[in-house]
Phi, psi and omega in degrees: 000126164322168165278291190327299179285358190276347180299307180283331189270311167301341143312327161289306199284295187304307217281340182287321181296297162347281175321310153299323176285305163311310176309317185281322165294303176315306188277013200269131165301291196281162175250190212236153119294179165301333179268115166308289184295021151232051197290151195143174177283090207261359184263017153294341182261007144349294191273329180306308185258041157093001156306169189230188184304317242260294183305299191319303194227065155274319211237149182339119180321130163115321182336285199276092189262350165119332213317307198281192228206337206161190200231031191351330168301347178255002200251320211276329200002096166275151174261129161333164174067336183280156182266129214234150172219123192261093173293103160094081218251327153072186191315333211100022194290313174305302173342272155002281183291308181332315230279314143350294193287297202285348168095184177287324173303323181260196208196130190248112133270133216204104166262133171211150194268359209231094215297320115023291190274337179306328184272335172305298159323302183287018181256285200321322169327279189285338175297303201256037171059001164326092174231029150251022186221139170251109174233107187296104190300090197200162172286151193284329201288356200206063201270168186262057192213152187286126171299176209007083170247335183237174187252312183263106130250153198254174193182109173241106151065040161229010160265322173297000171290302189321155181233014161208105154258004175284323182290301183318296164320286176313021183247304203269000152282016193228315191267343180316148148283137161353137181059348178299179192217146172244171199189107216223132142272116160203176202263169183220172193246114141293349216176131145314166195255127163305157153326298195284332167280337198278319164269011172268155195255317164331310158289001184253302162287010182280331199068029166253319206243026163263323186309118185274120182308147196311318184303327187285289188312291180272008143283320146341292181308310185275333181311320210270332164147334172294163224221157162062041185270143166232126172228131172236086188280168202238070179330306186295344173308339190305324177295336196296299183297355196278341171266021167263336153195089165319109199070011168260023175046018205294320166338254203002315215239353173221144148246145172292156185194132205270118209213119202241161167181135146245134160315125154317150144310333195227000000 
């Protein structure tokens, strides 16, 4: 066996493991944080991460699943008219509120790998009358969008699940329009991972040992073509993860961090 394929079959492995642990949340009474160990009534912790009483209860019952990192909606500022694109879009919470900001005029696209939440979302959709967001099953590294088709995309705390986050860039360098911007919550590696967390699959679908060092991310970002890269970590997020795995120091070693970029113009 090649290195390309041991590449592609560990890659396979991650995203599958991905893919069951979401899958098992979508179908879950109760809901999740990002970390498979703190399960419970988690779309309260929201407000924790820059949402406000007024978003919580914007968006569809079922919606706001707990999920995220940060708030990409405060990074975005979005316009009527615009085109919004949600990498990992999960219930539908960010959609939702995007959908609001861009009007009858724009148009939410909501990509996810895990056919559990895709179907979870469009239930959310049509129970709430929602006819300006759309969701699509497909991989962030592959995405199912037309080139320069979007102005926006967004992400909360689901690119670092990825094991090719260089594709994922290169995706969203392809569908941006000339000038679009991204405007991304996701956690990042400050300080290496010990062995026991960096290999535990539980911190990988958790969004710890998935986290990409800050130098990486943003060399990635400027390699693929974006301009105007911002990484901002959010010291204070340390407290949040320390409660996703309690006694494992994970703090120490990831932070949430508001991550920016625009495509040239030219």
């Amino acid at each position: 066996m090649n290195e390309a394929t041991r590449t592609t079959e560990k890659h396979d492995e991650i995203r599958a493991a991905v893919r069951e642990q979401y899958g098992k949340v979508a179908k879950a009474s109760s809901s999740c944080c990002c970390s498979p160990g703190c399960c419970g009534p988690a779309p309260d912790a929201s407000l924790a991460l820059g949402y406000s009483e007024g978003d919580l209860a914007d968006v569809p019952e079922g919606a706001n699943m707990g999920l995220g990192c940060g708030n990409p909606q405060a990074l975005a500022a979005l316009r009527p008219g615009e085109t919004v694109l949600d990498l990992g879009a999960g219930g539908g919470f960010d959609c939702f509120l995007a959908a609001k900001k861009v009007g009858k005029t724009g148009r939410i696209i909501g990509v996810d790998m895990t056919p559990e939440m895709v179907t979870k979302a469009r239930a959310n959709a049509r129970n709430a009358n929602v006819r300006n967001v759309e969701f699509r099953l497909g991989e962030i590294e592959h995405l199912p969008v037309a080139d320069s088709e979007i102005d926006v995309i967004l992400s909360n705390c689901v690119i670092n699940l990825s094991p090719d986050k260089e594709s994922v860039f290169r995706e969203a360098f392809r569908v941006l329009k000339p000038g679009g911007r991204l405007a991304i919550s996701d956690i990042v590696a400050t300080a290496p991972l010990p062995e026991t967390l960096a290999r535990d699959v539980d911190a990988l679908t958790g969004c710890v040992a998935g986290a990409a060092p800050v130098e990486t991310l943003r060399g990635v970002l400027q390699s693929v073509g974006f301009e105007a890269v911002r990484i901002d970590l959010k010291e204070e997020s340390r407290a949040v993860i320390r409660d996703w795995f309690p006694g494992s120091g994970a703090e120490q070693y990831v932070v949430s961090a508001n991550i920016e970029g625009t495509k040239p113009r030219q």
